[in-house]
N, C-alpha and C positions, 0 to 999 in steps of 0.2 A: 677721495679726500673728504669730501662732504658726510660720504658715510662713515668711516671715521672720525669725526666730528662732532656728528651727533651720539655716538657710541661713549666717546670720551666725555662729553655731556651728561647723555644721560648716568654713568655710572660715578660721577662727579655729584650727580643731585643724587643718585642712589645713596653714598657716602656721607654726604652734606643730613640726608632724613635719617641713619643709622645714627648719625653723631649727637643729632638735634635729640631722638629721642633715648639717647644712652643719657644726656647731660639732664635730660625731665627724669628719668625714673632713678636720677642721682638722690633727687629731692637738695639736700643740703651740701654744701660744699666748702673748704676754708676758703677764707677772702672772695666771699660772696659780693660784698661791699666796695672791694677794693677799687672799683672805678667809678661808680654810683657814691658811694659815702665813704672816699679814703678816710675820713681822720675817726668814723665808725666807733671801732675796738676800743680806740686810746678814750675817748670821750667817757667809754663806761667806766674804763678802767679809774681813768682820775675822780671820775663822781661817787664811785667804790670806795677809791682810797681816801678820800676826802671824808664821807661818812664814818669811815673805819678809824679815823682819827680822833675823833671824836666820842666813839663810842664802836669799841671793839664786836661787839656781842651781835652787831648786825653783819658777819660773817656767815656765821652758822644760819642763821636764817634768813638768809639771801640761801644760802645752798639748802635747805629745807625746804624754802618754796618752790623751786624749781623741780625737785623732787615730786611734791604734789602736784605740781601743774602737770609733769608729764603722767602720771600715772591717773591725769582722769581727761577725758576728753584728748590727749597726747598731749605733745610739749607746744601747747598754742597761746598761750597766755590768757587762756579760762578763768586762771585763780585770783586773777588783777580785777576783775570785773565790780565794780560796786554796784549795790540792791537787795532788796530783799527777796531772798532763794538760791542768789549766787553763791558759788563754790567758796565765796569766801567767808562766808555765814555759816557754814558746816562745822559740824564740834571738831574735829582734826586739825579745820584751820583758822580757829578763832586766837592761838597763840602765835601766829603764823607773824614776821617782822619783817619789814627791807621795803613795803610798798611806797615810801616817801623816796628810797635809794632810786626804785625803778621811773618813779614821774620823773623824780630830778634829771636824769639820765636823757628820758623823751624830749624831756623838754630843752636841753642840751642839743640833740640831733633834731629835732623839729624846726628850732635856729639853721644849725649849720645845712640840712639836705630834709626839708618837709617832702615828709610821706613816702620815706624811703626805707629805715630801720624797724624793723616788726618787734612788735614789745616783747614778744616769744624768744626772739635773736637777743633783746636787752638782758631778758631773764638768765638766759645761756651763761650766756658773756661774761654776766654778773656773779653768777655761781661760781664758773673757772676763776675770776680774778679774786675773790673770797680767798680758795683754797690757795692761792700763791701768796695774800698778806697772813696766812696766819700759819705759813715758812712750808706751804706742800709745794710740789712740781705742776710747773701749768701744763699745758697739753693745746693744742689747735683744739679752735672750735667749731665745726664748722656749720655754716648760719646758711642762712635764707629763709624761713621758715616763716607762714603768712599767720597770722592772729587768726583767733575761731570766731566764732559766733555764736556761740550756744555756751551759758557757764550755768551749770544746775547744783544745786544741793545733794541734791538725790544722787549725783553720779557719783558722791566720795566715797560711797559706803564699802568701796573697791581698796580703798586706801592701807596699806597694813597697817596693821593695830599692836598696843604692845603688849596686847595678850596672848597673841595669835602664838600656834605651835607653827615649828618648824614646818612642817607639810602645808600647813595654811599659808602660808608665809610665800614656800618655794612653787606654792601652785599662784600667787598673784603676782609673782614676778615672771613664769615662765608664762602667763595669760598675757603679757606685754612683752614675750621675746627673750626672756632673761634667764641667765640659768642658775644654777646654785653658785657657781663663783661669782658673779653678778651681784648675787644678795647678800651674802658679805662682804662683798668689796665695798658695797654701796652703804650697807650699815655703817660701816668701818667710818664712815662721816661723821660718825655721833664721836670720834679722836675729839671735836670740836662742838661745846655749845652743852645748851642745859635741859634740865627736864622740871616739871613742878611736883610739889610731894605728891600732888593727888593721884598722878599717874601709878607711882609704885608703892606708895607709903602701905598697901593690902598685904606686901610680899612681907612686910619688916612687921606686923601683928597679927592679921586675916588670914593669912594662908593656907595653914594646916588645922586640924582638929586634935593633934596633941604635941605633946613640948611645947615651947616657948610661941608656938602658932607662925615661926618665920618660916619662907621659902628656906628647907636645910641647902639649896645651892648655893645660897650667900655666905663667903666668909664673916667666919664669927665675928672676930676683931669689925672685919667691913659692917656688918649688924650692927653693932652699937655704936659706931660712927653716923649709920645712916639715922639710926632709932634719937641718935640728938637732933639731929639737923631734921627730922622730920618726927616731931612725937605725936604719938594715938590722934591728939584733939589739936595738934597744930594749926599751921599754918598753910590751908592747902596748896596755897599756887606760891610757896615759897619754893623757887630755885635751885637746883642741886645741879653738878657738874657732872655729865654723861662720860666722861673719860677723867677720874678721881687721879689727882696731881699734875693733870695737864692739858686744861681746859679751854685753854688758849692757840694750842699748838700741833698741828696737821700732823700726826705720827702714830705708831704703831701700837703706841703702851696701851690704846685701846683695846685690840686684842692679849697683849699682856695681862690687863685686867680680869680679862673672862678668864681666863687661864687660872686665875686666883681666886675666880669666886667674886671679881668685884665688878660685875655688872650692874647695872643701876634699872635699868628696864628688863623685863623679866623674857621679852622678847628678843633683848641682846642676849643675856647670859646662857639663852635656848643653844645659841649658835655652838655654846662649848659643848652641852651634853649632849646633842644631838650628831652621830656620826659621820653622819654626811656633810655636815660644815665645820663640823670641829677639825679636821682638818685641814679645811682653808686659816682656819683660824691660828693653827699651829705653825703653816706655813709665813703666815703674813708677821706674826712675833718672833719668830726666829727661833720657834722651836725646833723643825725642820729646816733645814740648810741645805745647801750642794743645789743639785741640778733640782731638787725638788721644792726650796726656797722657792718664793714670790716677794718682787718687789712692789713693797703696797703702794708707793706715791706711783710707778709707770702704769697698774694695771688697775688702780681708783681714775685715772684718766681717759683709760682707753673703757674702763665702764660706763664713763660719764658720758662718753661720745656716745656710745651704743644705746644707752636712754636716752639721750637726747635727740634719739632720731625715731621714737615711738610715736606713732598717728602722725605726723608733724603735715603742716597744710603746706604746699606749697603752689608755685605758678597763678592759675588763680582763683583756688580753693583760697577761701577764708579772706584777709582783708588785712592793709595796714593803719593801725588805730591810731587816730590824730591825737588820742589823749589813751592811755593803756587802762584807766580807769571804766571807761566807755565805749561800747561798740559805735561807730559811725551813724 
């Protein structure tokens, strides 16, 4: 009986160390929080919505920055860091907006459960409930994710750019795990938020060496739309709408656009003529239908999870920051 005993024992702790280390190389999980910081989610959620009322436009870049944060150092909240040489000092992320959404947030949960919610988990969080005020489908999130400690300048340079070709492009998303449907699904966020002329305004004069000097992918009509709202000697960091007629609102007519020629980043409208995403891109508008359709709100969520789990710190790798602004 005895030796039965300890047999049933040991193969109880055998189970117990299988379990403990399936649940560690989970890294993140939904309702990470749920016991430790139940009222968690709801906290960023209302500090979102409440921003968002105020001033719509910190959607998109709540979900831009997270974007950045995961794609240098992982999704550790690198990009929060203030100082000189931090990730937030890099030309990529110097238009970069939501940093005032994310303190409010901590500072919120540092009341209700101090040094429990990781500013990385705040970022997450924040991005998902973006995409649900400006009318997309939410998705789980799931968190635990511990703050970094290292935020560099120097690491952005990994960042996509919107000049980059399509191969440039599909090799710095699949260097983070990502694959070609990934990188338009993930594009497909520019549905929402803006760009400055200085970005594109090259395509609409610079471009070419004969004709009219415009990128010929841009529809005409869209050309001299863009060519008012952004002329030769304008206004460089004036504003323009990355999804033209519906810039406010999480949906497909983004890829409709490129369909038409009316990409605004010269790195989005790549996605149409290049073969290997113009199809996702056909798929996602409703150009292709039936079994080989894709639904962009379910499969922009389940992309969002799969970055969101790129490098990410967890157990007790990295740190939770009392102020998201500052390492400890």
């Amino acid at each position: 009986m005895e030796s039965l005993c300890s047999h049933v024992t040991l193969a109880f702790l055998v189970l117990l160390a299988l379990s403990t280390s399936c649940v560690h190389g989970q890294g993140t999980r939904v309702g990470f929080y749920s016991s430790s910081c139940p009222r968690a989610e709801s906290i960023v959620r209302s500090t979102v919505q409440s921003h968002f009322q105020s001033d719509a436009t910190i959607a998109p870049g709540l979900l831009r920055m997270h974007f950045h944060d995961c794609f240098v150092q992982g999704c550790d909240g690198s990009i929060l860091i203030d100082g000189a040489n931090t990730e937030k000092t890099a030309g990529p992320n110097l238009n970069l907006r939501g940093y005032d959404v994310i303190d409010d947030a901590k500072t919120q949960l540092e009341a209700a459960c101090p040094g429990v919610v990781s500013c990385a988990d705040i970022l997450a969080l924040a991005a998902r409930d973006s995409v649900v005020l400006t009318n997309g489908a939410s998705w789980n999130v799931p968190t635990g994710r511990r703050d970094g400690r290292v935020s560099s300048a120097s690491d952005t340079n990994n960042l996509p750019g919107f000049t980059d070709s399509i191969d440039v492009q599909k090799k710095k998303f699949s260097d983070k795990g990502l694959n070609t449907q990934d990188l338009v699904t993930l594009v497909g966020g520019h549905t929402i938020g803006t760009t400055a002329c200085q970005f594109f305004r090259y395509r609409l004069y610079n471009f070419t060496t004969t004709g009219n000097g415009a990128d010929p992918s841009i529809n005409p009509t869209f050309l001299t739309q863009l060519q008012a709202l952004c002329p030769a000697n304008g206004d460089g960091s004036r504003r323009v709408a990355l999804d033209t007629g519906s810039v406010g609102s999480f949906d497909v007519s983004f890829f409709t656009n490129l369909g038409n020629g009316r990409g605004v980043l010269e790195s989005d409208q790549k996605l149409w003529t290049d073969a290997s995403t113009k199809t996702y891109v056909q798929r996602y508008s409703g150009v292709i239908r039936g079994l080989l359709g894709l639904k962009f709100n379910i499969e922009f969520g389940r992309a969002m999870v799969k970055m969101g789990n790129i490098g990410v710190k967890t157990g007790t790798d990295g740190e939770i920051r009392k102020r998201c602004s500052a390492f400890n």
